[in-house]
C-alpha positions, 0 to 999 in steps of 0.5 A, a space after each residue: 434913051 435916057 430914064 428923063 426923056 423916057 419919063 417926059 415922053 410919056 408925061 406929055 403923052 399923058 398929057 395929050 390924051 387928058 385935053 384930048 378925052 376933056 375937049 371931047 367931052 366939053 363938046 359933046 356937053 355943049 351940044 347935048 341936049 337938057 335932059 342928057 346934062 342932067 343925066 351926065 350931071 347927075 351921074 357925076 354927082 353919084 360917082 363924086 359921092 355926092 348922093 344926096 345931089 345926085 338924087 336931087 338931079 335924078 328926080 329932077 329928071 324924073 320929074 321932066 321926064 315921066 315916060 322916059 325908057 330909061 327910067 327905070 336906071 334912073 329909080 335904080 341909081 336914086 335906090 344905090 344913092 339912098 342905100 349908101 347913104 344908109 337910108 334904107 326905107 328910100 332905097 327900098 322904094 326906089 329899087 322896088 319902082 326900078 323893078 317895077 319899070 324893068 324892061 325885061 327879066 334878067 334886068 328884073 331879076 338883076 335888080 331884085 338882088 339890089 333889094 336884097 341886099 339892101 335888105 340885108 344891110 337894113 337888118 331885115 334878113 328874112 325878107 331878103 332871104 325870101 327873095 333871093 330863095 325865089 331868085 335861086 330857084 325859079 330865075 332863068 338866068 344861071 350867072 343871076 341864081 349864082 348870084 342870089 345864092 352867094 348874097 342868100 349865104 351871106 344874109 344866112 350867116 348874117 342871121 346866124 343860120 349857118 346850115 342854111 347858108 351852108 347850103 346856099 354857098 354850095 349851090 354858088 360854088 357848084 359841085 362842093 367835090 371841086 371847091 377850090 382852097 378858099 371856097 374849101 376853107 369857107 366850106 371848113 368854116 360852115 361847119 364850124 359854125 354848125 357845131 359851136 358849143 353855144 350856152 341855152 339861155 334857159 339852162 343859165 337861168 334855170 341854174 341860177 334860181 336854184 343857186 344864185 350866180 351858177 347861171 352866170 358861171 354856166 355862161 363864162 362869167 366867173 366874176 359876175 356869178 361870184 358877185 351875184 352868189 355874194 349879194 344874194 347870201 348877203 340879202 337873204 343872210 338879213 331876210 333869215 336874220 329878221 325871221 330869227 329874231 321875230 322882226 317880221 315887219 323888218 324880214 318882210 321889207 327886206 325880202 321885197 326891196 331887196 332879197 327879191 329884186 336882187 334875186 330876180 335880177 340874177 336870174 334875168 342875167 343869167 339868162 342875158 349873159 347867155 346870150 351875149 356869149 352865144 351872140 359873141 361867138 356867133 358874131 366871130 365865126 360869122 366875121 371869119 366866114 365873110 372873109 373866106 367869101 371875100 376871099 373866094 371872090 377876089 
């Protein structure tokens, strides 16, 4: 059998099953009643993208539909559209109603990680940690609490709190003694992050009030320092000048409007350049680490 009547084989046969699965389809729309094609409508407008549609659909259907038993799904779906859409306070509210109406508690739990994560993507780490803390401690499903201590590891290192997550990737991986390569290389990478030589912002504006620019020096930025070192002498070169010829007046107006505010301004950037770097090294070791998680579960 020839490679062209091979591949026409298989075309039409494709072909079949494509007419197949999309007459059945047509009829069982055409016979289904309102309340499904809204769902069937809906759900095509989710998995199209199309999530603004999609919620419109859903509620529509809530609206029709107030003590249907699956609507707690439905609140679920309207809560993922949102999240994707990245409207966050919506999402919460939709997942927090489809929890609410959960039939039972693996669904409830189920969906308290959804919360969480959209916690997380909202930048609200704390919150999401406090509920996936209870989800890992006290849910009776193991496959769930697994779950919540990877998505609790991931909000931890979100939040830089990198002994914490640690921890938390531990009890998603199980006994630490048998990590496979990627979870081993994720472990390696934790602590990593623990021991990161990081600046103390306070120790850069300390040095930079006694000598201007040190600070920054203290927290990478050479140039920066030599700059504010440069203008500082240069400022009060003129206060100390004004001083020695006894213009007073002039030394004055020179000290406040610009010897103090530049002076002041080096301290506070001190301070700043301090943290850009520890959030620019923080940032880097948790963009490695979240591939090694994305590597342990691939």
């Amino acid at each position: 059998m020839n490679n062209a009547f091979k591949s026409t084989i298989t075309y039409r046969a494709k072909s079949i099953l494509i007419y197949s699965v999309t007459a059945f389809c047509l009829i069982w729309f055409k016979h289904a009643s309102a309340d499904d094609q809204a769902l069937v409508l809906a759900d095509y407008l989710f998995d199209s993208e199309n999530y603004y549609e999609a919620v419109t659909e859903y509620q529509r259907y809530i609206f029709f539909n107030p003590d249907d038993e699956y609507l707690g799904d439905v609140h679920r779906r309207i809560g993922l559209a949102y999240r994707n859409m990245g409207q966050w306070q919506s999402a919460k509210d939709a997942i927090r109603k489809s929890i609410y109406t959960a039939a039972d508690d693996s669904i409830r739990d189920e969906r308290k990680i959804d919360l969480a994560v959209v916690l997380i993507s909202s930048g609200n780490y704390s919150a999401a940690e406090m509920e996936l803390l209870r989800l890992s401690y006290f849910s009776s499903y193991p496959s769930l609490k697994q779950r919540a201590s990877f998505f609790l590891a991931v909000s931890c290192i979100y939040a830089y709190k990198w002994e914490e997550a640690r921890v938390a990737f531990r009890d998603y991986t199980g006994n630490p003694r048998g990590l496979s390569p990627a979870n081993a290389n994720a472990d390696s990478s934790f602590k990593a992050a623990v021991n990161l030589k990081l600046k103390s912002p306070g120790l850069a504006k300390t040095l930079s009030t006694f000598l201007p620019g040190s600070g920054q020096i203290y927290a990478g930025g050479f140039f920066n320092g030599l700059n504010a070192l440069l203008l500082n002498s240069a400022m009060g070169y003129f206060v100390i000048d004004g001083l020695a010829n006894k213009e007073y007046g002039d030394a004055l107006v020179r000290y406040f409007l610009t010897f103090f505010r530049y002076y002041r301004g080096n301290r506070e950037n001190a301070y700043n350049l301090a943290l850009d770097y520890n959030e620019k090294l923080n940032r880097q070791q948790a963009g490695r680490i979240l591939q090694e998680l994305k590597k342990s579960i691939d």
